[in-house]
C-alpha positions as CSV (number, residue, x, y, z in Angstrom):
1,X,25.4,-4.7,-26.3
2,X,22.9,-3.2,-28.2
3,X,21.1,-0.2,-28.1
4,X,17.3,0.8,-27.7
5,X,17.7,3.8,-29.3
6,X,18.8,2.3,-32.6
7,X,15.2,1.5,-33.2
8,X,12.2,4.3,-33.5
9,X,10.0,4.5,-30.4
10,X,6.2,3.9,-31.6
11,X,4.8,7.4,-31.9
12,X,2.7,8.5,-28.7
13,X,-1.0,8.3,-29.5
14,X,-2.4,12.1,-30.3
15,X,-3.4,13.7,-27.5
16,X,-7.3,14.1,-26.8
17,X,-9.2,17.2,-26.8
18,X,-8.3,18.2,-23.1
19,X,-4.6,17.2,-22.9
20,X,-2.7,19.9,-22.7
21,X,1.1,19.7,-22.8
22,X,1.4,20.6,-18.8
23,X,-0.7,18.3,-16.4
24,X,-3.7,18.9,-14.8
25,X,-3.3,20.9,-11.4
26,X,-5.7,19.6,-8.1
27,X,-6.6,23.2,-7.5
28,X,-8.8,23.3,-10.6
29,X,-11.8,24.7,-9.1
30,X,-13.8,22.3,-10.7
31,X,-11.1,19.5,-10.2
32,X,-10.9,20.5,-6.2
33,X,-14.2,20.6,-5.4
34,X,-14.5,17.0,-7.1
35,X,-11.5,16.0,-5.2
36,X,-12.6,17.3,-1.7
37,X,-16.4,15.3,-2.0
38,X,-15.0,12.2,-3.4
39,X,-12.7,12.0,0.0
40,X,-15.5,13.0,2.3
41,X,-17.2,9.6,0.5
42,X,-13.8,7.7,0.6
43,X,-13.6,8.6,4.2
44,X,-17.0,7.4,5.3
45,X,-16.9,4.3,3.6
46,X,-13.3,3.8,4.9
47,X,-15.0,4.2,8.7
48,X,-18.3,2.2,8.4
49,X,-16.5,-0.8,7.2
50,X,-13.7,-1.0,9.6
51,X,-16.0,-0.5,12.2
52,X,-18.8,-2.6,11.4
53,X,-17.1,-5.0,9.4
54,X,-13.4,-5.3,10.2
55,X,-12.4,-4.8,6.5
56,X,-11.1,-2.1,4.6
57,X,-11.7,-1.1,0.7
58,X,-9.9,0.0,-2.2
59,X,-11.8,2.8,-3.4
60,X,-10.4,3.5,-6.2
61,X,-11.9,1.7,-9.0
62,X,-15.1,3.7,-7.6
63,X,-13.7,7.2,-7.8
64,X,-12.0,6.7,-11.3
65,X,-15.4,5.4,-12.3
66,X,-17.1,8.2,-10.9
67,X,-14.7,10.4,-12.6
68,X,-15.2,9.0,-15.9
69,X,-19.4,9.2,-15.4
70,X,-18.8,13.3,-14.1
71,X,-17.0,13.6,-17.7
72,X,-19.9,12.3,-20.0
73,X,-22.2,15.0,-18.2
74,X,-23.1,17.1,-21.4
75,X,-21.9,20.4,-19.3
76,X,-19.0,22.5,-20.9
77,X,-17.6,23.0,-17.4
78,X,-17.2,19.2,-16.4
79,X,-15.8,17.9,-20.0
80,X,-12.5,18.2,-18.7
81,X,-12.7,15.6,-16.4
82,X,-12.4,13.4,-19.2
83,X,-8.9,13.4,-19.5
84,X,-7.3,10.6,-17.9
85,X,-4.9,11.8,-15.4
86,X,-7.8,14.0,-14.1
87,X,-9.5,10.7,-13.2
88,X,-5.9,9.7,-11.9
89,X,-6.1,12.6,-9.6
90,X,-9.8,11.8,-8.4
91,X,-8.6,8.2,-8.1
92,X,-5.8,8.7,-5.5
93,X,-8.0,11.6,-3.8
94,X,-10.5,9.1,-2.8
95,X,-8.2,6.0,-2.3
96,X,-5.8,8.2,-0.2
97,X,-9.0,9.6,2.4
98,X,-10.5,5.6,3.0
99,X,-7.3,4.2,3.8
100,X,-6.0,7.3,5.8
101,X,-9.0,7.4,7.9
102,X,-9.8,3.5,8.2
103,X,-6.2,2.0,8.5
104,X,-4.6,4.8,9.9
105,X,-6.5,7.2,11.7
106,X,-9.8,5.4,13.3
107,X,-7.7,1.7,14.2
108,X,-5.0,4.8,15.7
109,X,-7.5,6.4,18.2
110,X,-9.2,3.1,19.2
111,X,-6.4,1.8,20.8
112,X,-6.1,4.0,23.7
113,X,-10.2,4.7,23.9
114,X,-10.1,0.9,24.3
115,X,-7.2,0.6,26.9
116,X,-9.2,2.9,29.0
117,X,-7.7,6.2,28.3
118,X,-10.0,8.4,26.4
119,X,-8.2,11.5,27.1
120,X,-5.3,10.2,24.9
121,X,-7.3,10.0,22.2
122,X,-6.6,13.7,20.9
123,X,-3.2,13.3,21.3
124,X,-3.1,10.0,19.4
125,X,-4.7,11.5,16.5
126,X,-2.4,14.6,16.2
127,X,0.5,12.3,16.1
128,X,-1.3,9.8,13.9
129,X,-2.1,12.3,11.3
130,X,1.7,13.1,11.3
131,X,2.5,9.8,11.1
132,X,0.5,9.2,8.2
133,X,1.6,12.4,6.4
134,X,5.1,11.6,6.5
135,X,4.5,8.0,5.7
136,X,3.1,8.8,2.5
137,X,5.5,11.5,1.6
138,X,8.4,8.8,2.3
139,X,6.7,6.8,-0.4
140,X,6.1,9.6,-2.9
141,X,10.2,10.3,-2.7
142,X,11.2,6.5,-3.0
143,X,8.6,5.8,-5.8
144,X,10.7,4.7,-8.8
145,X,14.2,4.0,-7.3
146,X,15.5,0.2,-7.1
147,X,13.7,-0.7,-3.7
148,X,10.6,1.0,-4.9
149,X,10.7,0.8,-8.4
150,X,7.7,2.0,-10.6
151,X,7.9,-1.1,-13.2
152,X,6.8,-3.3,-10.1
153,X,3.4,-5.4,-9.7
154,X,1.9,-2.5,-7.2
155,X,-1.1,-4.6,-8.4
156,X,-4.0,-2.0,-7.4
157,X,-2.0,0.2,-9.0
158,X,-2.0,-1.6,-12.3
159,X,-5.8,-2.6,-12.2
160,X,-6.9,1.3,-11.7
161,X,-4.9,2.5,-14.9
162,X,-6.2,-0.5,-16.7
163,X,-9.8,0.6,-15.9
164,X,-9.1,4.4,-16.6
165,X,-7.7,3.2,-20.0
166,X,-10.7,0.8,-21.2
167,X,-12.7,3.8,-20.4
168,X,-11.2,6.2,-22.1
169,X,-10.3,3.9,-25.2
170,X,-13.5,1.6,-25.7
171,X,-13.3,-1.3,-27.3
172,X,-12.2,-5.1,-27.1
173,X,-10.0,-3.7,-23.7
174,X,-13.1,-2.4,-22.2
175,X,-14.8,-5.5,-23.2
176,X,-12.3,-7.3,-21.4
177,X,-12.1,-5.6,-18.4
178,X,-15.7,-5.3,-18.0
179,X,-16.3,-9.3,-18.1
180,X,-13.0,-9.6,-15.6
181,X,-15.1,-6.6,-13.6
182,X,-18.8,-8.8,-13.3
183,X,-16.6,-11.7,-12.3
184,X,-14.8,-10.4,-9.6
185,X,-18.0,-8.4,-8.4
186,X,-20.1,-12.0,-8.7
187,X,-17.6,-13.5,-6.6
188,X,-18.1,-11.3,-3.5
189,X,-21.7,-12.4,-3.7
190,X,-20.3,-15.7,-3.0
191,X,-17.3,-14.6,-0.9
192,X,-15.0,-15.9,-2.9
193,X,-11.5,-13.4,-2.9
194,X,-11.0,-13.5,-7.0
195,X,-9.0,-10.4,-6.6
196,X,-6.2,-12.9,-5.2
197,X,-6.7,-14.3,-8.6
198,X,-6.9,-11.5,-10.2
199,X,-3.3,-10.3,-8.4
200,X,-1.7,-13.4,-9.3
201,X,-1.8,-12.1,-13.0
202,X,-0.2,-9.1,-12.5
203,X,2.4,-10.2,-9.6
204,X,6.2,-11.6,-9.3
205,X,5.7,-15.3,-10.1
206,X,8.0,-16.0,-7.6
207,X,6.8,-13.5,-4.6
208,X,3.1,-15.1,-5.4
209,X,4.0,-18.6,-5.5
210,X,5.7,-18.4,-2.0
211,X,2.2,-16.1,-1.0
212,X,0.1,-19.0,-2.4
213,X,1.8,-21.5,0.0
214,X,1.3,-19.1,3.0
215,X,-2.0,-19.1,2.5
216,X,-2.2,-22.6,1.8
217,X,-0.1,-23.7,4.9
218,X,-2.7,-21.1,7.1
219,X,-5.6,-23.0,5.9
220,X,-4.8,-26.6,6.1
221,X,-2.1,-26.9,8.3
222,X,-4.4,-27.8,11.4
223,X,-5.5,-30.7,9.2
224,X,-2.9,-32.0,7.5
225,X,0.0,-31.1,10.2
226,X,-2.2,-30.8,13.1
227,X,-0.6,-27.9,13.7
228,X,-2.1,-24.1,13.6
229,X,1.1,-22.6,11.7
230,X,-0.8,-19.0,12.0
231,X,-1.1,-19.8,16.2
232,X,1.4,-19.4,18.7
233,X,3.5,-16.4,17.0
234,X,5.0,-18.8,14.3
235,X,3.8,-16.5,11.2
236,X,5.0,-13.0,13.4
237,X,8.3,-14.9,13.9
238,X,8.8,-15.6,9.6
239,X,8.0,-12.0,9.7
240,X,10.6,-10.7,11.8
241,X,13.4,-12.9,10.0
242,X,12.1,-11.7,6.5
243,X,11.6,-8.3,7.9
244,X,15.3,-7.9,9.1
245,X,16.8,-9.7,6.1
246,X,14.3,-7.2,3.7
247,X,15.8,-4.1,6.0
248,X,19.9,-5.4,5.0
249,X,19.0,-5.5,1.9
250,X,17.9,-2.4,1.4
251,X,20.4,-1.1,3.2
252,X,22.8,-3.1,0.8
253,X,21.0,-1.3,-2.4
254,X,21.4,1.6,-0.6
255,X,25.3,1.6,-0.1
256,X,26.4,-0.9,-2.4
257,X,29.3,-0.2,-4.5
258,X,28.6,-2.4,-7.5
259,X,25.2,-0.5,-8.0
260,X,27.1,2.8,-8.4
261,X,29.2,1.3,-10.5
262,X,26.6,-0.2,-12.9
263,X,25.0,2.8,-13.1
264,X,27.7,5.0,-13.6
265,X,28.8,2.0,-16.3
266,X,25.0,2.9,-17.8
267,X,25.2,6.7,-17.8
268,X,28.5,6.4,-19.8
269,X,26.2,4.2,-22.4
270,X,23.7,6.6,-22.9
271,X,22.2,10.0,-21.3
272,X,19.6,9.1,-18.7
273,X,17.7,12.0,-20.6
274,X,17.6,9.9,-23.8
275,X,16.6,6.8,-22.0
276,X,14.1,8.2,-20.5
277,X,12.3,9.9,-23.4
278,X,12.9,6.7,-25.6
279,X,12.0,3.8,-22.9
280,X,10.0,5.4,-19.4
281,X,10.2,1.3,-18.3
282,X,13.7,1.5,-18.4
283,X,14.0,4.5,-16.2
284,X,14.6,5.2,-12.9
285,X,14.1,8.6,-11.6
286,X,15.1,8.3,-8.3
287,X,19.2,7.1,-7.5
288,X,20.8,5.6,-4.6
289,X,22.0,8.5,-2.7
290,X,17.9,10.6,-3.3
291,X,16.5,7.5,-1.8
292,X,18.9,7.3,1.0
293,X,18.2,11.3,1.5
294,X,14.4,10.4,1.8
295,X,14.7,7.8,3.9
296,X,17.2,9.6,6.7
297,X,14.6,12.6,6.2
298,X,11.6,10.5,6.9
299,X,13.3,9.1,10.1
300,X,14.0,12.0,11.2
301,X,10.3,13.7,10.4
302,X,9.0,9.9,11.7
303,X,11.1,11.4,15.2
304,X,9.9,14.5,15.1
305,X,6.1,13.3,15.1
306,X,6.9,10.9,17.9
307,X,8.5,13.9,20.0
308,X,5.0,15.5,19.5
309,X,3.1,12.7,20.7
310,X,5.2,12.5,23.4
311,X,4.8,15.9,24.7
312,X,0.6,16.0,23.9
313,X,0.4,12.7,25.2
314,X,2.0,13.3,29.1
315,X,5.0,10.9,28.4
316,X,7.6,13.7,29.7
317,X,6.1,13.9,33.2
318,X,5.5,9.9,33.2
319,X,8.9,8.8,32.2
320,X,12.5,9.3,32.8
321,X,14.5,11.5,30.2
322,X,16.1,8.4,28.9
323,X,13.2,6.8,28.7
324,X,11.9,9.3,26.6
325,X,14.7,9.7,24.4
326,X,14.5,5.9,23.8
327,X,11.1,5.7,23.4
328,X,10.7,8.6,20.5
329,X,13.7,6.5,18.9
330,X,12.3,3.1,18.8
331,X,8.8,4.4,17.5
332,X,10.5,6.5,14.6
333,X,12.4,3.1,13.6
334,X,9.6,1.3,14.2
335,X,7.6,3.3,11.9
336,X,9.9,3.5,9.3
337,X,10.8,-0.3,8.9
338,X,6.6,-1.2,9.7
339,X,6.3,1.3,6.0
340,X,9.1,-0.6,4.4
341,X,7.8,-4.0,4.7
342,X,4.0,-3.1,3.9
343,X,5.2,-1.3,1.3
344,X,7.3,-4.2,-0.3
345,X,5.0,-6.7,0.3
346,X,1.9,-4.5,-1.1
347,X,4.5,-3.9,-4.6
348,X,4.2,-7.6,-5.1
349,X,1.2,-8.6,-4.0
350,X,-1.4,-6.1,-3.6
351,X,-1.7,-7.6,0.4
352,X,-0.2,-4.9,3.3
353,X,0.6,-7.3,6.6
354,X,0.5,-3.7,8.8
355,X,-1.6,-5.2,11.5
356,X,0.6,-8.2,11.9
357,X,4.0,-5.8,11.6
358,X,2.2,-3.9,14.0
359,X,2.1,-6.8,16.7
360,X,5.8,-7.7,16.3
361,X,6.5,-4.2,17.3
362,X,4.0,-4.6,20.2
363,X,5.4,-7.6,21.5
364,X,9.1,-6.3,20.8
365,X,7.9,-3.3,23.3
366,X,6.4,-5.6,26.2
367,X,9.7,-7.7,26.4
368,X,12.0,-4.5,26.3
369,X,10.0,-3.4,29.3
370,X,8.1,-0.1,27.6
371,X,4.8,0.9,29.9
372,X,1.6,0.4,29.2
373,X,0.1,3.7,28.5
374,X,3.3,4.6,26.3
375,X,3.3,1.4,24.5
376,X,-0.4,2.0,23.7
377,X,0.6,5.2,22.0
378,X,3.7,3.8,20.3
379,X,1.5,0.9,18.8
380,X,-1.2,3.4,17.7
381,X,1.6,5.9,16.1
382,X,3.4,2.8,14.4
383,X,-0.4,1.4,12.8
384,X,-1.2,4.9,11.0
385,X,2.2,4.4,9.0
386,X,2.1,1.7,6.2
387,X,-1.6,1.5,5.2
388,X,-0.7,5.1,3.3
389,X,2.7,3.8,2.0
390,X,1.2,1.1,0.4
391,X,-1.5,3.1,-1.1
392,X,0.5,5.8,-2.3
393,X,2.7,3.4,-4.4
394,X,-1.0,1.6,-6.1
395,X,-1.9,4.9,-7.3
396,X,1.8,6.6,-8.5
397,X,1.8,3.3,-9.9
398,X,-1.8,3.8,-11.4
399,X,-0.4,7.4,-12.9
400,X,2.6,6.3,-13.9
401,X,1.5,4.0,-16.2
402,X,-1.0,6.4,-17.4
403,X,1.6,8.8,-18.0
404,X,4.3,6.8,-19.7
405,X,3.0,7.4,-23.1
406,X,3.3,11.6,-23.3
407,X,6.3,12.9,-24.8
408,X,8.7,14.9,-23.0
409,X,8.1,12.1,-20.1
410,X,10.2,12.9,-17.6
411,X,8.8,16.4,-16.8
412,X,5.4,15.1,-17.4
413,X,6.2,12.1,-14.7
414,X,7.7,14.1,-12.4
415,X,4.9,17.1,-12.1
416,X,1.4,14.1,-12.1
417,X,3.3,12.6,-8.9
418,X,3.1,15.9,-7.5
419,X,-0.1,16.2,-8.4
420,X,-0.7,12.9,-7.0
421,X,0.8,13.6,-3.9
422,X,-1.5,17.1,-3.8
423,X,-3.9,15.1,-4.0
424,X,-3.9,12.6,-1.0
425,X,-2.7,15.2,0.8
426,X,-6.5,16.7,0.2
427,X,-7.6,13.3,1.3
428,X,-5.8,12.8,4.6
429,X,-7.2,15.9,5.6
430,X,-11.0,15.6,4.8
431,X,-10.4,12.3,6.3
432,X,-8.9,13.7,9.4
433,X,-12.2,15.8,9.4
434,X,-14.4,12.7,9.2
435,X,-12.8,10.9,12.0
436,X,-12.7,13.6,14.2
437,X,-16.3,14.4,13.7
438,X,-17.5,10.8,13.9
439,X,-14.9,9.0,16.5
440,X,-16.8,9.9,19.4
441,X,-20.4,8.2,17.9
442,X,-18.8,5.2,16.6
443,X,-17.2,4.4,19.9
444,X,-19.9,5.3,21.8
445,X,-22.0,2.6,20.5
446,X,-19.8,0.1,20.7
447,X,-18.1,0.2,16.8
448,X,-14.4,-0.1,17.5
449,X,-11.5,-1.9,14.8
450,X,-10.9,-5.2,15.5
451,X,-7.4,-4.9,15.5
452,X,-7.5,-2.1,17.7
453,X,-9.3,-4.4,20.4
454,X,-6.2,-7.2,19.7
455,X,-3.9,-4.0,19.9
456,X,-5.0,-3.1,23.8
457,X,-5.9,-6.8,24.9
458,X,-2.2,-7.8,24.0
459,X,-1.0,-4.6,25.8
460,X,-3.0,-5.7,29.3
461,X,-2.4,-8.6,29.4
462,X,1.2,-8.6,28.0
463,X,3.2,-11.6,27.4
464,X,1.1,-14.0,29.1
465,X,2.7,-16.4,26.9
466,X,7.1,-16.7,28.0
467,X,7.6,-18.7,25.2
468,X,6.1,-15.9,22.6
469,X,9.3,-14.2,22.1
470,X,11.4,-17.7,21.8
471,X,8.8,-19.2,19.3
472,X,9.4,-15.6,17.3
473,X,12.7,-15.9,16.9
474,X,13.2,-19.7,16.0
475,X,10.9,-19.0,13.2
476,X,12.7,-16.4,12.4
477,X,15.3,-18.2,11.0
478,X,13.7,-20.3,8.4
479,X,11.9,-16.6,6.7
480,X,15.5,-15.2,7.1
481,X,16.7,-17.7,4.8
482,X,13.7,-18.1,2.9
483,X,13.7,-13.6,1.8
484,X,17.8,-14.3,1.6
485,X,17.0,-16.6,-1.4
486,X,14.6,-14.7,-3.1
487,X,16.6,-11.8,-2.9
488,X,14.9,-8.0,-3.0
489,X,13.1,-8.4,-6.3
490,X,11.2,-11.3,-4.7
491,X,10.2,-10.6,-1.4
492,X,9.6,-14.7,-0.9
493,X,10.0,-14.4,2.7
494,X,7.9,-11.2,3.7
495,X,5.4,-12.8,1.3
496,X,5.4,-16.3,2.9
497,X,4.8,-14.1,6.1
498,X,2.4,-12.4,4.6
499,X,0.2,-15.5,2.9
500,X,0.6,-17.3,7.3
501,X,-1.1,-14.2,8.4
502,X,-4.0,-14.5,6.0
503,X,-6.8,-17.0,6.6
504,X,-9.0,-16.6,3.7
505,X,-10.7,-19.8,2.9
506,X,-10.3,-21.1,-0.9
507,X,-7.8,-18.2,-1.7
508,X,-4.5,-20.1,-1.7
509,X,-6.0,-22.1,-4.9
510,X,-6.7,-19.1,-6.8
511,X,-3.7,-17.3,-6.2
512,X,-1.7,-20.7,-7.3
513,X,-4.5,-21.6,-9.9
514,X,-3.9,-18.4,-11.6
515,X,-0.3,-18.8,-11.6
516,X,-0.6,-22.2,-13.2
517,X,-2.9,-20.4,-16.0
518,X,-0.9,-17.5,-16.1
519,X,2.5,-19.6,-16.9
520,X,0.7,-22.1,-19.5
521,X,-0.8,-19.0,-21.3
522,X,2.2,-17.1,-21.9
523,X,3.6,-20.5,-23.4
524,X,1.0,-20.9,-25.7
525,X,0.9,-16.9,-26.5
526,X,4.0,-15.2,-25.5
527,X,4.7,-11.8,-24.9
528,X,1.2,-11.1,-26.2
529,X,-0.4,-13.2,-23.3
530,X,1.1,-10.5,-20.6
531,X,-1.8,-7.4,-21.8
532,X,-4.5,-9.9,-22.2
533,X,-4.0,-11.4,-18.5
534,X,-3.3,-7.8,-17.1
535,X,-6.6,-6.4,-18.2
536,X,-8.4,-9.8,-16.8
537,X,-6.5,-9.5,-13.7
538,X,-7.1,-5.6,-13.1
539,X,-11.1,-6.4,-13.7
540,X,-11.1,-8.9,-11.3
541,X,-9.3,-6.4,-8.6
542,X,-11.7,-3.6,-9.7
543,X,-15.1,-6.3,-9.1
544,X,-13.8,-7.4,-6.0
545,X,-12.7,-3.8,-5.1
546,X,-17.0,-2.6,-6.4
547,X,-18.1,-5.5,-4.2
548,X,-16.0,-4.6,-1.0
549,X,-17.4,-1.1,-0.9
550,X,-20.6,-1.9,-1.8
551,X,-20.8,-3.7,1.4
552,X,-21.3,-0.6,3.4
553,X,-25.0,-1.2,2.0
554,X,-24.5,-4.4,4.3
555,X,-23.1,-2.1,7.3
């Protein structure tokens, strides 16, 4: 077998004027104070349009471009924000606080202010804000391992760095990116999704195809089967049989022997030190037994967060000490595998299913027998983890690939995720600020999440429908088999899932026309047809991402 390190690695561009060999630290004063009102914007926009509109946006195309526009100011002081991976950090400050208080926070709280208990709504967002905390530093251990690994799609991801890049290098690659960018932002005006084109550029071929279909199925299946395949549970069922197959084989990665053994086979090849400074791609900085560490830790810190919803929500006087005990269990494991599936299906497709994930979890709850009012908080603790999963991987993805380029890498890599992590960690809690502040005036006049309404209607009425939980698991069986094929790579079957739970008119042709495109090109171009498509797809994301928040105009 041949070596990589037989042939020179192209020579890291010079750094610019404000790279310094270390990376830039969040609690720059300058940096912070850029960081903390980006989030405060990140969070507002984040709670205007899941109120008002029912959607959510990825913010952050706007703060790197913010970023970028703060570093031209002709002020000594603010010159430094023209270094990339400070525009990383501003990026995943503001992306971090509109997901955290949309998806997770705000949807969390609604649920039990709509099931008629306003006094659990305190509680709900103390255990929440846990919930998300942990679900994002579950991520930011995992990040770059085999199940999570940092050479992924994590589309988002991809299309941030890509704009941070054309901004800081000029040129044809801004060109590029800027004529994907008026495209995608054009077709909001006509509600057309082009960022689902957009993602099939930068995606698994094989996760998108089988996304494409989903959607396509969704759309015309009343039609052309006369049959609603995203009705009657079918699409939750594909779910749960993709979801359980996508748990063994993580679990399989996890323990399996022949992994070690090719590993230890490559470590006897070559120092993971050398491969790492020579190819960053090739590297993974996070082994079997850290990322079975992370995850045991993050069940056990999902427990301890359910234990303290528990006690602030009244559960220990309402239910039996077994009860309890089985209740805090099931909501950490629920958590945990609700994260794992967003989070793989977001790393290949830029989509996160958490609301439909959610639901299974719901339903699994009524037919087990769980109460209302403790059910109410289980589903509200389960929503605020995956959104910030999912978000956390776009931007480590975003820096990574930013990063990959400096020379040492690995200490380089390893500090910017810190930073990273610092980072959201600033935007969770401005956004935690926000939605305490606001909750009470949104509500009040009648802006609540739509999901959150689904959430507490499904809860009171509960399964109305007895042949709910039979329709879920038949259908389970063809996604079992379906994610089985694929393998973990793949994802075919949490993607199929993912495409039934989607109905976006016109978007299953895009996703599947740009696929088409995407494998003709690289015939005609080759390798060189992967950069060109990745900067077309990443403005299309990043117009489609402007468009989305500029609709709090709209709102």
């Amino acid at each position: 077998m041949a070596h990589h390190v037989s042939a020179p690695h192209p020579a890291p561009p010079p750094p610019g004027p404000d790279e310094t060999r270390s990376h830039p630290r969040v609690m720059e004063p300058v940096l912070l104070v850029i960081l903390v009102v980006l989030s405060a914007v990140g969070a507002v926009i984040g709670i205007d349009l899941v109120s008002k509109l029912g959607i959510s946006a990825n913010t952050s195309v706007v703060g790197a471009l913010v970023a970028m526009l703060i570093g031209r100011i002709p002020l000594g002081f603010l010159r430094r924000m023209r270094s990339v991976h400070r525009q990383n950090l501003a990026q995943s400050a503001i992306s971090a606080a509109t997901f955290a208080s949309a998806n997770a926070l705000l949807t969390s709280v609604a649920v039990p202010y709509v099931f008629g208990r306003k006094d659990l709504v305190w509680p709900m967002l103390a255990g929440a804000f846990i919930g998300l905390v942990v679900d994002a530093w579950v991520l930011y251990r995992a990040f770059g391992s085999r199940l999570l690994p940092a050479d992924a799609a994590w589309p988002p991801g991809t299309a941030a760095a890509e704009t941070i890049k054309a901004g800081d290098r000029g040129g044809r690659r801004a060109l590029v990116l800027a004529g994907g960018t008026a495209v995608g932002l054009a077709g909001t005006l006509f509600s057309l999704p082009l960022s689902a084109a957009g993602v099939a550029f930068l995606g698994n071929v094989w996760a998108l195809m089988m996304f494409g279909i989903g959607l396509m199925l969704r759309q015309y299946s009343p039609d052309i089967l006369h049959t609603d395949l995203g009705a009657g549970y079918i699409p939750h069922g594909v779910m749960v049989g993709a979801g359980i197959v996508a748990l063994g084989q993580a679990v399989h990665l996890l323990m399996g022997r022949r992994e070690r053994k090719r590993n230890e086979a490559a470590a006897e090849a070559s120092s993971v030190a050398t491969v790492r400074d020579t190819d960053p791609s090739t590297a993974c900085t996070v082994d079997e037994r850290a990322l079975r560490l992370s995850l045991i830790r993050g069940y056990a810190l999902f427990t301890g967060g359910a234990v303290v919803l528990a006690v602030l929500g009244g559960l220990i006087g309402d239910m039996s000490p077994l009860g309890i005990v089985g209740w805090v269990l099931f909501a950490a494991f629920a958590a945990l595998v609700h994260e794992l599936i967003v989070g793989l299906a977001a790393m290949q497709s830029g989509w996160f299913p958490s609301f439909a994930v959610t639901l299974i979890f719901l339903i699994l709850g009524l037919a087990i027998g769980i109460p209302s009012v403790p059910l109410a908080l289980l589903v509200g603790y389960v929503s605020a983890t995956g959104p910030a999963f999912a978000d956390m991987g776009y931007d480590l993805k975003a820096g990574w690939l930013l990063r990959r380029e400096h020379r040492p890498w690995d200490p380089f890599e390893r500090e910017g995720r810190r930073q990273q992590f610092l980072a959201a960690l600033i935007g969770f809690a401005v956004a935690l600020a926000v939605v305490a502040l606001a909750w009470r005036s949104y509500f009040g006049q009648g802006l609540i999440p739509p999901v959150a309404k689904v959430y507490a209607d499904t809860i009171k009425s509960g399964l109305s429908d007895p042949d709910a939980v039979r329709t879920m698991l038949l259908w389970a069986i063809p996604g079992a088999a379906i994610q089985l094929l694929g393998g973990t790579r793949r994802q075919m079957g949490v993607m199929l899932a993912t495409g039934l739970l989607i109905l976006t008119p016109q978007a299953c042709w895009l996703v599947l026309g740009a696929l088409v495109v995407r494998v003709g090109y690289r015939k005609l171009r080759g390798p060189a047809a992967d950069e060109e498509l990745n900067l077309v797809g990443a403005g299309l994301i990043a117009g489609s991402s402007l468009g989305d928040s500029a609709q709090i105009l709209k709102a």
